[in-house]
N, C-alpha and C positions, 0 to 999 in steps of 0.2 A: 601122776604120782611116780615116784621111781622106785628103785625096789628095796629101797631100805625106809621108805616110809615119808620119806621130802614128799613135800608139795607144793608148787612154785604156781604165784597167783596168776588169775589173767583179767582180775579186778583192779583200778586206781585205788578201792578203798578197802581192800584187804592185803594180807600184810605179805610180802615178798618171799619171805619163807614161814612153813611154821610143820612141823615132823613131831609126828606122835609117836614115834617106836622108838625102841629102846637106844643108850648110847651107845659110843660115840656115833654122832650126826657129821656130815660133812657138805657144805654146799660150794662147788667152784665156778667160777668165772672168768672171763675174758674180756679186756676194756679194751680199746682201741684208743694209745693217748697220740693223741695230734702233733704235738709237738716237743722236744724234751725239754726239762724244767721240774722244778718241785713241786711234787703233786701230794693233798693231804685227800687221805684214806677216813672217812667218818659214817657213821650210820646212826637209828632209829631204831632203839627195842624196845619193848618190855617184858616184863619178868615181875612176878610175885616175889620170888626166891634168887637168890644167887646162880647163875647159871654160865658160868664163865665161857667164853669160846677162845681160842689158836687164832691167831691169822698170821697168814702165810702167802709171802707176796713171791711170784717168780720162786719158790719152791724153799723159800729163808721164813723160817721163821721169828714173828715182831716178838722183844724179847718180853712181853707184859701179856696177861691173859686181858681181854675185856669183855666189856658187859658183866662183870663179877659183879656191881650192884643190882642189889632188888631197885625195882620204881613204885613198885607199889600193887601191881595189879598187872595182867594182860591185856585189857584195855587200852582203845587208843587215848582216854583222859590218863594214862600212865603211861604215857610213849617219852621217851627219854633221847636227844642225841649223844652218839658217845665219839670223842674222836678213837681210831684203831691206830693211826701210823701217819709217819710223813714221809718221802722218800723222792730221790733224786730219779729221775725213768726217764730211758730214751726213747724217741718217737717209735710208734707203732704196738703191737698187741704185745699184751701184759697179762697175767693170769696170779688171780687171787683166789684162798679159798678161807673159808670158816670150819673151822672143826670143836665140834662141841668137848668140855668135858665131864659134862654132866648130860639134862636134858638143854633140849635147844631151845633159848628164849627167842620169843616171837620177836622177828625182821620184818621190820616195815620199809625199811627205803636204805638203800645204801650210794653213797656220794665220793666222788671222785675229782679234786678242783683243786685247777692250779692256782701254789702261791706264789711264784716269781711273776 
C-alpha cells in the first residue's frame, strides 16, 4: 500500500488499482514504447457513481476528464472499457499518471497499442 492509501494488485483477477482514502488519488506509471508511432491510451473501470479522473501523459495534460460515467456497480459484471487519449510518442520510456477528482473508480487493466 503506499501512503496515501493506493493499492496496486499482485492478483490476474483483481483489479490494478483501487484507494480507499480520501481525494485527490494519484497512480503513475512508466511504459516502455518499442518503437515511435501512434499509440492509443484505453483502460477498464468501474464505478457505481461518476468518478472522474486527469490523465497526464509525459507531464500534458489529456484535455477531457474520464471514466466520468457510472457502469453500474464496482463489480467485474460492471467493468466497462474507456478509451483515455491517442498520442504520437517516440521510442523509449513514457510516463502517465491518473489523478482522481473525486474518489477513485476501481482500475482493472490499463492498455497501451499501437495504431500506425
Amino acid at each position: 500500500m503506499s501512503p496515501d492509501g493506493a493499492k496496486f494488485t499482485r492478483r490476474a483477477d483483481h483489479s490494478v488499482i483501487f484507494r480507499d482514502g480520501p481525494p485527490p488519488g494519484a497512480a503513475e506509471y512508466e511504459v516502455t514504447i518499442p518503437e515511435a508511432g501512434l499509440y492509443e491510451f484505453s483502460l477498464v473501470y468501474a464505478s457505481a457513481d461518476s468518478r472522474p479522473l486527469r490523465f497526464f501523459l509525459n507531464g500534458r495534460e489529456a484535455p477531457h476528464a474520464i471514466c466520468a460515467e457510472p457502469t453500474g456497480g464496482f463489480t467485474e459484471a460492471h467493468q466497462r472499457w474507456a478509451p483515455v487519449a491517442q498520442s504520437r510518442l517516440n521510442a523509449g520510456v513514457q510516463s502517465f499518471a491518473l489523478v482522481s477528482v473525486r474518489e477513485f473508480p476501481v482500475v482493472r487493466m490499463i492498455r497501451v497499442v499501437r495504431q500506425d
